[in-house]
PDB file of the backbone (N, CA, C, O) and the ligand in Angstrom, with CONECT records:
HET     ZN  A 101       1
ATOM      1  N   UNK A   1      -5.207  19.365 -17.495  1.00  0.00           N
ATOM      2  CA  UNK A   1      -5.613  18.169 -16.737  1.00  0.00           C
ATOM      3  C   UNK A   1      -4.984  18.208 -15.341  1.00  0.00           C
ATOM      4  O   UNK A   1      -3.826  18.600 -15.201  1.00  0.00           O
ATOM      5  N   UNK A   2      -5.548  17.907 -14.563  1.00  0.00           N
ATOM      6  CA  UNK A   2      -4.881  17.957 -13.014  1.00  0.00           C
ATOM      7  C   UNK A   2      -4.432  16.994 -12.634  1.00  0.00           C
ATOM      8  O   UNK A   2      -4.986  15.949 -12.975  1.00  0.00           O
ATOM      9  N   UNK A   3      -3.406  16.945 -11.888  1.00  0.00           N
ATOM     10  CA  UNK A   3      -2.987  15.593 -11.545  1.00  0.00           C
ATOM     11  C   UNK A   3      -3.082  14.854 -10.177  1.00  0.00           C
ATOM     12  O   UNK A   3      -3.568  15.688  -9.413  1.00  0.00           O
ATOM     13  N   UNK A   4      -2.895  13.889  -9.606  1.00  0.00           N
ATOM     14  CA  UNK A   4      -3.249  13.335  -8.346  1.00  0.00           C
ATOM     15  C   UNK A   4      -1.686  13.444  -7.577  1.00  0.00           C
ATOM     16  O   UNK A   4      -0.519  13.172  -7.861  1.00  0.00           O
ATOM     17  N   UNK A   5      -2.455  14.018  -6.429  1.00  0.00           N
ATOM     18  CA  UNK A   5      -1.334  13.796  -5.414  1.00  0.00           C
ATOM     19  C   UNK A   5      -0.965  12.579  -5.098  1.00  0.00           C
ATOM     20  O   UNK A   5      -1.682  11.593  -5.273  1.00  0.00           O
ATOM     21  N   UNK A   6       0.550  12.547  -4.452  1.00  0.00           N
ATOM     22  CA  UNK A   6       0.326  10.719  -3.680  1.00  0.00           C
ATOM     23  C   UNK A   6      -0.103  10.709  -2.658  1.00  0.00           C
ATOM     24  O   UNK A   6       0.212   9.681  -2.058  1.00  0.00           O
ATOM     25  N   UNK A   7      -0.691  11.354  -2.116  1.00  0.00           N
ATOM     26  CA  UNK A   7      -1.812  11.411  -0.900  1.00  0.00           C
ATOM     27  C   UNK A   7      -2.645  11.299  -1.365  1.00  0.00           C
ATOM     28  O   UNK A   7      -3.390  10.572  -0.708  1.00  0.00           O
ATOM     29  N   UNK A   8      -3.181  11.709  -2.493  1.00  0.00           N
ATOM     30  CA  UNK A   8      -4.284  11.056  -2.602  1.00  0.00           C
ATOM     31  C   UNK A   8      -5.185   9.946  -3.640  1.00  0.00           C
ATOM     32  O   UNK A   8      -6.339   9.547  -3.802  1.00  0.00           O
ATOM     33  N   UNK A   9      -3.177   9.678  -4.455  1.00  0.00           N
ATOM     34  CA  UNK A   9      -3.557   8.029  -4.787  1.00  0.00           C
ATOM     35  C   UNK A   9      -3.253   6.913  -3.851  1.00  0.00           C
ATOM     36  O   UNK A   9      -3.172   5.735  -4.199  1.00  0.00           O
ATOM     37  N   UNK A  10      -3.110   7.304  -2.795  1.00  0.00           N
ATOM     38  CA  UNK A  10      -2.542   6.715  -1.555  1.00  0.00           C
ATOM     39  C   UNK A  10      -4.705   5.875  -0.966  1.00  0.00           C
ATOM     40  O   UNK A  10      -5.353   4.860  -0.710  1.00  0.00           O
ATOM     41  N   UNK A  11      -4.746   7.390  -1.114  1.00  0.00           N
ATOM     42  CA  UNK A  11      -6.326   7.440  -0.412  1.00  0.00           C
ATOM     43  C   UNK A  11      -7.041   6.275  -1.498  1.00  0.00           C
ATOM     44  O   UNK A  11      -8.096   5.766  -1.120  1.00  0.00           O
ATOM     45  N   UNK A  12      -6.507   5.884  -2.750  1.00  0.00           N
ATOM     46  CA  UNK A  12      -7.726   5.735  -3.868  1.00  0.00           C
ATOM     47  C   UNK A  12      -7.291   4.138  -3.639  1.00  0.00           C
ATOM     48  O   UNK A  12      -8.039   3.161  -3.651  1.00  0.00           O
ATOM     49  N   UNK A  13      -6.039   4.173  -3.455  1.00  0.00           N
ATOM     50  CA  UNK A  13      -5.377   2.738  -3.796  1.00  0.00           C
ATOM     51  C   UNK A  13      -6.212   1.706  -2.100  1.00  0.00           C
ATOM     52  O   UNK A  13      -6.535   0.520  -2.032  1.00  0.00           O
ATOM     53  N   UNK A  14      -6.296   2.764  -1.056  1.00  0.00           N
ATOM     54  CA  UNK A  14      -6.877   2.081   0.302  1.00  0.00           C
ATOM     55  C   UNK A  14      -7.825   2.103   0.255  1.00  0.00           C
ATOM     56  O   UNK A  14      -8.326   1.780   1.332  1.00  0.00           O
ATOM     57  N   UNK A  15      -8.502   2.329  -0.472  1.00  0.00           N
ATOM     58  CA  UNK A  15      -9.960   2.761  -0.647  1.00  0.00           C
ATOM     59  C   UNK A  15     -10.442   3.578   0.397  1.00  0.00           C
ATOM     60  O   UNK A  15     -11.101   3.138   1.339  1.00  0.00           O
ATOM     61  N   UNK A  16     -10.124   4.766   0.244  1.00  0.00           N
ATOM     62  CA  UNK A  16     -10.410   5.585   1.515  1.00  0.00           C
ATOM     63  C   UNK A  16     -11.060   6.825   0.641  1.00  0.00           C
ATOM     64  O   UNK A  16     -11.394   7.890   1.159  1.00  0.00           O
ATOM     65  N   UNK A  17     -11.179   6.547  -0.662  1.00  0.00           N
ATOM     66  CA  UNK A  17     -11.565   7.901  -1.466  1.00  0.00           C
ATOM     67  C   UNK A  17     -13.324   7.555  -1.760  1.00  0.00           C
ATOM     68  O   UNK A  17     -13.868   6.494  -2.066  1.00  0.00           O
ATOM     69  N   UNK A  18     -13.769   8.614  -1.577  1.00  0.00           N
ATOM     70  CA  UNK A  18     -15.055   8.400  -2.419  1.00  0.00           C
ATOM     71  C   UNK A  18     -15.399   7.680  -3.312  1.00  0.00           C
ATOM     72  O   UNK A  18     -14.479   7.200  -3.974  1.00  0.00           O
ATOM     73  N   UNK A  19     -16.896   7.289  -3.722  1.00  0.00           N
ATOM     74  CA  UNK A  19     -16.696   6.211  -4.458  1.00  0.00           C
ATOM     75  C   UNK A  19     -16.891   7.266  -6.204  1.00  0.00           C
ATOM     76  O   UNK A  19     -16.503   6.732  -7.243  1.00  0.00           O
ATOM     77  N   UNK A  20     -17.366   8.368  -6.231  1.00  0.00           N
ATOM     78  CA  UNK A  20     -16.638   9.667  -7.238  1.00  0.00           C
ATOM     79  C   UNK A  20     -15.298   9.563  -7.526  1.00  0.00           C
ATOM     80  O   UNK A  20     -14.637   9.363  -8.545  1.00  0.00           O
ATOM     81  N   UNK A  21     -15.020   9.792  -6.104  1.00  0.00           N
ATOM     82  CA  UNK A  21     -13.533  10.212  -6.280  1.00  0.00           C
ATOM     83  C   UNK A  21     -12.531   8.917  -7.022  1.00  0.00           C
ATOM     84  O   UNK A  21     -11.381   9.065  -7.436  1.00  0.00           O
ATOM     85  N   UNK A  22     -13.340   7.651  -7.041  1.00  0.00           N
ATOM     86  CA  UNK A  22     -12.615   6.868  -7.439  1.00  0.00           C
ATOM     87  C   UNK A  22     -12.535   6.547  -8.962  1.00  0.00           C
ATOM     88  O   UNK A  22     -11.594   6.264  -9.704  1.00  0.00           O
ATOM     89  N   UNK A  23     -13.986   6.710  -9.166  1.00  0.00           N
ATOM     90  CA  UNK A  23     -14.188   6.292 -10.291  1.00  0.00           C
ATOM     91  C   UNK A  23     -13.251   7.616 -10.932  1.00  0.00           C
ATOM     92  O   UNK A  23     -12.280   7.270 -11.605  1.00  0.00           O
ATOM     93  N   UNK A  24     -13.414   8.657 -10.813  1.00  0.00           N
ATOM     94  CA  UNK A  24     -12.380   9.620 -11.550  1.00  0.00           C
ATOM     95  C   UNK A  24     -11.214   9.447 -11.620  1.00  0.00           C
ATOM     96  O   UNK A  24     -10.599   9.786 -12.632  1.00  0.00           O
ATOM     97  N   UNK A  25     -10.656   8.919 -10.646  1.00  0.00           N
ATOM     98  CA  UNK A  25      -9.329   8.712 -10.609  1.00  0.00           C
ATOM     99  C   UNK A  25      -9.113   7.653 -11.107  1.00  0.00           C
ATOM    100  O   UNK A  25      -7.887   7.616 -11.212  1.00  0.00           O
ATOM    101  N   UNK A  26      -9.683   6.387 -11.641  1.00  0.00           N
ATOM    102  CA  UNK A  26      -9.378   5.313 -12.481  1.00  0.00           C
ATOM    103  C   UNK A  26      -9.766   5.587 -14.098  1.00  0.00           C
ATOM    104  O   UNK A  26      -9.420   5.037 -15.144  1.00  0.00           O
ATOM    105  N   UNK A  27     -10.523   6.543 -13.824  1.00  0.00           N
ATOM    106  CA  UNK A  27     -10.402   6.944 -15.392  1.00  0.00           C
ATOM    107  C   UNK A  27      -9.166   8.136 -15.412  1.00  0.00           C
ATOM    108  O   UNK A  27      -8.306   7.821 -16.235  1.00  0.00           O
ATOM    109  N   UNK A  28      -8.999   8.855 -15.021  1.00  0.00           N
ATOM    110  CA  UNK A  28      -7.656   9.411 -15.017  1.00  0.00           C
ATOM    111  C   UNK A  28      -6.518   8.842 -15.069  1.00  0.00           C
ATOM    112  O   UNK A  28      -5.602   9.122 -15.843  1.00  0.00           O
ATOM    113  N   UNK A  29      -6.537   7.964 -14.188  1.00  0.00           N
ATOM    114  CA  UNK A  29      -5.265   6.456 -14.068  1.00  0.00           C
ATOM    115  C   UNK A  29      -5.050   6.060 -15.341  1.00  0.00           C
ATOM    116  O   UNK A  29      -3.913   6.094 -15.812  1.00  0.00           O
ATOM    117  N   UNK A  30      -6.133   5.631 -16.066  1.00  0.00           N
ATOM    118  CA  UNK A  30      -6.298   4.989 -17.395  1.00  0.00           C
ATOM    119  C   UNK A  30      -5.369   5.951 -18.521  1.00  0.00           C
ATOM    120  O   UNK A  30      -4.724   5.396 -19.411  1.00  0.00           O
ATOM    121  N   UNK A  31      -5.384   7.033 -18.405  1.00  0.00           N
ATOM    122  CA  UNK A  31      -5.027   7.971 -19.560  1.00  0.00           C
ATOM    123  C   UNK A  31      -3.163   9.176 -18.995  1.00  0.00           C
ATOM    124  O   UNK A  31      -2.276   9.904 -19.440  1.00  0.00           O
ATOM    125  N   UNK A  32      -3.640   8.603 -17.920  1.00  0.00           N
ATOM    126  CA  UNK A  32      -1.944   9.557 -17.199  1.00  0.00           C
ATOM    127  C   UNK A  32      -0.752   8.541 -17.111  1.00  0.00           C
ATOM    128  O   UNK A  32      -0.387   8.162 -15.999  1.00  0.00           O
ATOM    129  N   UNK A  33      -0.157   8.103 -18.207  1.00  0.00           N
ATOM    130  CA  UNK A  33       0.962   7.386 -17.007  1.00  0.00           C
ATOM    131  C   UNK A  33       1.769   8.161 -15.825  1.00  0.00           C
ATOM    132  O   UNK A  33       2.065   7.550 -14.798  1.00  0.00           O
ATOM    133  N   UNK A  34       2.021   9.159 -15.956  1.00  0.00           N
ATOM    134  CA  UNK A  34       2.277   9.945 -14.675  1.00  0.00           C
ATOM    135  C   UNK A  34       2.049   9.734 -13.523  1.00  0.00           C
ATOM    136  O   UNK A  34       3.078   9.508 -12.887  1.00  0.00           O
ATOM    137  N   UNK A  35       0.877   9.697 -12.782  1.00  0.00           N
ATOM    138  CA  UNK A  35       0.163   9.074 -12.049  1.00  0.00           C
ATOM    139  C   UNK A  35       0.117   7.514 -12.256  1.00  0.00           C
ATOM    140  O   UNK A  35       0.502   6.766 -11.357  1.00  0.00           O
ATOM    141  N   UNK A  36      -0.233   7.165 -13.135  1.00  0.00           N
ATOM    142  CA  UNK A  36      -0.197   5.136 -12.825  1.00  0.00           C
ATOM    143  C   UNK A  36       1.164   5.336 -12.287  1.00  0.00           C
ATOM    144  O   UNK A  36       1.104   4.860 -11.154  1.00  0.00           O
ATOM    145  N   UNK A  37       2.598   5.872 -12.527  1.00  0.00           N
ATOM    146  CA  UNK A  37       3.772   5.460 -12.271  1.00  0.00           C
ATOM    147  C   UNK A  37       4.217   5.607 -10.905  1.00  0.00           C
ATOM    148  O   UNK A  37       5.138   4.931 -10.444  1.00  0.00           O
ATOM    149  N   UNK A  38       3.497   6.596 -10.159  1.00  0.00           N
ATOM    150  CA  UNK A  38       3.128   6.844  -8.555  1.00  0.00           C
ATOM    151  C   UNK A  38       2.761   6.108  -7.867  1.00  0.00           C
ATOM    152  O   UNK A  38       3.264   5.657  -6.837  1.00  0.00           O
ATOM    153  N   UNK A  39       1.217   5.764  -8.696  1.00  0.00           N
ATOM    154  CA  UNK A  39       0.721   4.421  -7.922  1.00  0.00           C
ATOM    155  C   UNK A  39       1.557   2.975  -7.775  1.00  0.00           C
ATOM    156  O   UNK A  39       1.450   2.068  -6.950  1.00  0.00           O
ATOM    157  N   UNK A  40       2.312   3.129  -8.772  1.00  0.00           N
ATOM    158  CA  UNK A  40       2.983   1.679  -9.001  1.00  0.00           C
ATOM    159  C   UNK A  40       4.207   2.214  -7.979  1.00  0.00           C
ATOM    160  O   UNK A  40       4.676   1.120  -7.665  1.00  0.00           O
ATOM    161  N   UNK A  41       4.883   3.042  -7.383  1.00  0.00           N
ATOM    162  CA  UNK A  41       5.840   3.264  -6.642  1.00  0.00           C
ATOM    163  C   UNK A  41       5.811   3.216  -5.079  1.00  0.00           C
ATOM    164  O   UNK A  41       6.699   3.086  -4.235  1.00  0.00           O
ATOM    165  N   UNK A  42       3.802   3.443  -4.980  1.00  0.00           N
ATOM    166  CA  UNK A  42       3.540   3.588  -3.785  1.00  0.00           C
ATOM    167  C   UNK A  42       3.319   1.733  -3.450  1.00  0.00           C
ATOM    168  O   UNK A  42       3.711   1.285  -2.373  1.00  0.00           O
ATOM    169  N   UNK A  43       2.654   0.795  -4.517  1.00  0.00           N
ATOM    170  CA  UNK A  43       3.204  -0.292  -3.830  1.00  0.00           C
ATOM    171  C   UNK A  43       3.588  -0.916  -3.833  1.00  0.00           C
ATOM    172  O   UNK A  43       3.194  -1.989  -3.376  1.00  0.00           O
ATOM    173  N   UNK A  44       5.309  -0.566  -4.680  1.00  0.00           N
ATOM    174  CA  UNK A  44       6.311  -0.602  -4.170  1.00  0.00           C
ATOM    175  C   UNK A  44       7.190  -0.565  -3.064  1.00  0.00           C
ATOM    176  O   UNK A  44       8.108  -1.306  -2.712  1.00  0.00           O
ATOM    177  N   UNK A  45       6.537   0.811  -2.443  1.00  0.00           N
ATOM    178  CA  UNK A  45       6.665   1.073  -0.687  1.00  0.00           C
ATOM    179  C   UNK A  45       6.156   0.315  -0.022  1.00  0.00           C
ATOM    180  O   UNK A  45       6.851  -0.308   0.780  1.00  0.00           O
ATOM    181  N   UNK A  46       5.050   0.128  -0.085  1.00  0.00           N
ATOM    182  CA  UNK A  46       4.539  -1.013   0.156  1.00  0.00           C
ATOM    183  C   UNK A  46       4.532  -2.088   0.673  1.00  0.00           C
ATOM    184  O   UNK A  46       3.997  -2.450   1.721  1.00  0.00           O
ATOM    185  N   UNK A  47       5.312  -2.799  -0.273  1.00  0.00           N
ATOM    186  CA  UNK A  47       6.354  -4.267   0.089  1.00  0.00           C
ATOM    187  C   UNK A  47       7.360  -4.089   0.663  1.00  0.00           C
ATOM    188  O   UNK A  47       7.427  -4.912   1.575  1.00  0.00           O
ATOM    189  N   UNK A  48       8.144  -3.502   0.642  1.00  0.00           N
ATOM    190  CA  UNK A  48       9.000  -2.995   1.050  1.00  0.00           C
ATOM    191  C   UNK A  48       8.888  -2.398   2.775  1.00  0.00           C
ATOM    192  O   UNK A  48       9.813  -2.547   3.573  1.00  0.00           O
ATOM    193  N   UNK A  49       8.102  -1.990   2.979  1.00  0.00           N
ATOM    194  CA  UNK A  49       7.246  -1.938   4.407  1.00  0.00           C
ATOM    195  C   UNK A  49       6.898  -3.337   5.289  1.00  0.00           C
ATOM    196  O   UNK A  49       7.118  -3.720   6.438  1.00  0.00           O
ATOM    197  N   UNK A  50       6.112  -3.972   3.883  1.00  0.00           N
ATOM    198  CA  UNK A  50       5.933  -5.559   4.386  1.00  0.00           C
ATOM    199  C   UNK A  50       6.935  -6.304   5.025  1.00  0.00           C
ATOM    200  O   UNK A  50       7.002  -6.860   6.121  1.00  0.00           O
ATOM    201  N   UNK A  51       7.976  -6.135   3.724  1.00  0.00           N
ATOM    202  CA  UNK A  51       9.224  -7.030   4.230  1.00  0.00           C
ATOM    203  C   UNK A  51       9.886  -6.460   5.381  1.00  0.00           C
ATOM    204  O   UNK A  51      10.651  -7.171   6.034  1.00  0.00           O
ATOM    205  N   UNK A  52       9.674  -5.238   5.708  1.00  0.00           N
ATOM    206  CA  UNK A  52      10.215  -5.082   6.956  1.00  0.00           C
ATOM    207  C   UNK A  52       9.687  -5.230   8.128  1.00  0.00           C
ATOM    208  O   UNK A  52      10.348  -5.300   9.164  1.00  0.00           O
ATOM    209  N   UNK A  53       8.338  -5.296   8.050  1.00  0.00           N
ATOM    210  CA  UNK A  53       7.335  -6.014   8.884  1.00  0.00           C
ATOM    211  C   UNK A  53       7.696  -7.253   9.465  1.00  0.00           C
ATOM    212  O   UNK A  53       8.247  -7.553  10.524  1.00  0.00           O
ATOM    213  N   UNK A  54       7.215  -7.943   8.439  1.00  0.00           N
ATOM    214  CA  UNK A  54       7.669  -9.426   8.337  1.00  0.00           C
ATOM    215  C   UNK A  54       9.174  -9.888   9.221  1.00  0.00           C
ATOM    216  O   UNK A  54       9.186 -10.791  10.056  1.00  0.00           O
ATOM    217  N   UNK A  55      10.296  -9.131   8.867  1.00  0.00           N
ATOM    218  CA  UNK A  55      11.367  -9.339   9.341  1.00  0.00           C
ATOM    219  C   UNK A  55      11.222  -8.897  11.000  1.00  0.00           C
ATOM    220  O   UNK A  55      11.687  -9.655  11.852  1.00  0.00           O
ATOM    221  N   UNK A  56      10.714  -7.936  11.295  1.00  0.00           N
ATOM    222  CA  UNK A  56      10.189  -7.525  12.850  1.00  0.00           C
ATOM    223  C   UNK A  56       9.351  -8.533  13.145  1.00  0.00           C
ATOM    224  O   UNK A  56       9.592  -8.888  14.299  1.00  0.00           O
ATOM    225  N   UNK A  57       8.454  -9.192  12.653  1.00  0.00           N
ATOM    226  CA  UNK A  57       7.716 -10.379  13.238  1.00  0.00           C
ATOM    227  C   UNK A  57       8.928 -11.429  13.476  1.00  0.00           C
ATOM    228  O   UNK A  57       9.357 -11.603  14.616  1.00  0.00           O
ATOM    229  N   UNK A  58       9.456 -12.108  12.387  1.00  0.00           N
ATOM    230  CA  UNK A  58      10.354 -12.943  12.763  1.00  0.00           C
ATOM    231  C   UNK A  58      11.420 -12.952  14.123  1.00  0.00           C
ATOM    232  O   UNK A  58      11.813 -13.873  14.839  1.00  0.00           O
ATOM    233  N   UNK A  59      11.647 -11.709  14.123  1.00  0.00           N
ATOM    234  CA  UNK A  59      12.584 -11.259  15.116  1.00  0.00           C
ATOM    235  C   UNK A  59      11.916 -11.198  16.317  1.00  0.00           C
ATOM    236  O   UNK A  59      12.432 -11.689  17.322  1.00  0.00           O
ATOM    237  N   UNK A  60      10.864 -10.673  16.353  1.00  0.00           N
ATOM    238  CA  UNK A  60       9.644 -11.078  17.788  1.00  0.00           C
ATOM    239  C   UNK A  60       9.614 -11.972  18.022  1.00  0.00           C
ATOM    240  O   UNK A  60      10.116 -12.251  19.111  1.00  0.00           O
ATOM    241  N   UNK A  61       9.037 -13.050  17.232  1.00  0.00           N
ATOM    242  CA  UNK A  61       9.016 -14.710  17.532  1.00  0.00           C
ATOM    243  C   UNK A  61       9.799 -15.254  17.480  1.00  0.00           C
ATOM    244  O   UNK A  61       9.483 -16.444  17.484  1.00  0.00           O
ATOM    245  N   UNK A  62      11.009 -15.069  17.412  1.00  0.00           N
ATOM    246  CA  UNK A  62      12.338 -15.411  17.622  1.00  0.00           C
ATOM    247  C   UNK A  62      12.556 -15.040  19.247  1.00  0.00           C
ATOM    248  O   UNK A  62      12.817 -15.922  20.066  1.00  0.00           O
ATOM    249  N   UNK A  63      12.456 -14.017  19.508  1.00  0.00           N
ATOM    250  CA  UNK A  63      12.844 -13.402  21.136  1.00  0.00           C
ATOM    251  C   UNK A  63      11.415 -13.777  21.770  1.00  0.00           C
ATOM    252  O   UNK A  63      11.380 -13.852  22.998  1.00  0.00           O
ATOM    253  N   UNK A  64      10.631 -13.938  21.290  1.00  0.00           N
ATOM    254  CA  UNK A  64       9.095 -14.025  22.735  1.00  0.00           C
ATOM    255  C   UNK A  64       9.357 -15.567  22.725  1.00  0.00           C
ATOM    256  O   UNK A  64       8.584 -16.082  23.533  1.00  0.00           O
ATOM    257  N   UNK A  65      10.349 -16.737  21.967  1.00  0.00           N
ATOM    258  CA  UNK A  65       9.947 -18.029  22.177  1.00  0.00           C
ATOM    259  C   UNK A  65       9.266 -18.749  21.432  1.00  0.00           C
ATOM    260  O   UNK A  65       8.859 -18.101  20.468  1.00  0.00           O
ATOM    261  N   UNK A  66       8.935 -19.844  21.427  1.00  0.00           N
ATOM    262  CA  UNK A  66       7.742 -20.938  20.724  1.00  0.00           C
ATOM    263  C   UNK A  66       6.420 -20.579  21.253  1.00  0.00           C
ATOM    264  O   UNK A  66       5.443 -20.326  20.549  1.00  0.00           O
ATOM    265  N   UNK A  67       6.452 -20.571  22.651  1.00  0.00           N
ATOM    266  CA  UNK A  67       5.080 -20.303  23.771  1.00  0.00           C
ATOM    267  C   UNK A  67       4.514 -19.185  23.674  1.00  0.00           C
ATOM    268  O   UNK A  67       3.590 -18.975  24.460  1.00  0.00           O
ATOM    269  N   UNK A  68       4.838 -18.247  22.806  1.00  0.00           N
ATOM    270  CA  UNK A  68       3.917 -17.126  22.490  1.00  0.00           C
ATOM    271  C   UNK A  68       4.010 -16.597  21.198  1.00  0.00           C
ATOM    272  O   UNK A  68       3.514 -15.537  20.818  1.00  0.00           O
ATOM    273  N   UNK A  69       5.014 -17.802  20.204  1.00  0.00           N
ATOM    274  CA  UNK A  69       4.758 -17.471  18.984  1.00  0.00           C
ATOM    275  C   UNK A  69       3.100 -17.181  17.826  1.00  0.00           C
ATOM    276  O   UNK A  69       2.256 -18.014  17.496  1.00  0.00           O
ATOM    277  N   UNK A  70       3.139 -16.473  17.665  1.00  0.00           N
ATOM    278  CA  UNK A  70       1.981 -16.570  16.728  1.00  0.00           C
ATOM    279  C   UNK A  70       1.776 -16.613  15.631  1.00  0.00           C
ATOM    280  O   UNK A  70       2.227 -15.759  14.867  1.00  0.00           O
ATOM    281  N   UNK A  71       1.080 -17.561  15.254  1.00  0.00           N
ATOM    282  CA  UNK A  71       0.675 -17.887  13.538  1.00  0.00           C
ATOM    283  C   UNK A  71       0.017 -16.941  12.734  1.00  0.00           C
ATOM    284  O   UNK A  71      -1.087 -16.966  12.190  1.00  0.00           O
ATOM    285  N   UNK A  72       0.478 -16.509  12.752  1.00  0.00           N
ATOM    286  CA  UNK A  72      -0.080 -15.142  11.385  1.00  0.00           C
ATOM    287  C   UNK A  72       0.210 -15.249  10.085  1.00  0.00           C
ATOM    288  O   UNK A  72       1.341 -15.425   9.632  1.00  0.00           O
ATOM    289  N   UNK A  73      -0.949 -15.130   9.367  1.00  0.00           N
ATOM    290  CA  UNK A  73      -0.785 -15.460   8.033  1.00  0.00           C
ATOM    291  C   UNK A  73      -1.352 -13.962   7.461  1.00  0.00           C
ATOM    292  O   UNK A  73      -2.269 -13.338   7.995  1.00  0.00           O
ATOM    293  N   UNK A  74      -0.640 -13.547   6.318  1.00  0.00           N
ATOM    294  CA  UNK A  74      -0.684 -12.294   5.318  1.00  0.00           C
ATOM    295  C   UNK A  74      -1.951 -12.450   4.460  1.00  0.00           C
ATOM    296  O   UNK A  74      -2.223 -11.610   3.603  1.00  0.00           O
TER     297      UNK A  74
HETATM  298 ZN    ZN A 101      -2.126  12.395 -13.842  1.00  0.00          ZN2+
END
């Protein structure tokens, strides 16, 4: 059985994969925990990205002021 790169459960999870390529890989997903445990790590990274996002926004709108704060919602 072959297994998925995280490049390219990366691709499946953004939907950037074929719509083949997907359906294979969710039936593969289904039967590998190997792979599900990747996917579950990648968004992990993920959030973890977010929250550091998030914390760089705060810190922007903190230094640009009220007058050019922006309301952004996730
Ligand atoms: Zn696998």
């Amino acid at each position: 059985m072959k297994h998925y790169t995280k490049e390219e459960l990366d691709s499946y999870r953004r939907g950037t994969m074929s719509i083949l390529g997907k359906i294979n890989c969710s039936i593969h997903l289904r039967d590998c925990p190997q792979c599900s445990e990747i996917l579950t790590e990648l968004d992990e990274d993920d959030k973890l990205i977010q929250d550091i996002r998030s914390s760089i926004q705060i810190f922007q709108d903190l230094s640009a002021g009220p007058a050019n704060a922006k309301t952004e919602t996730y």
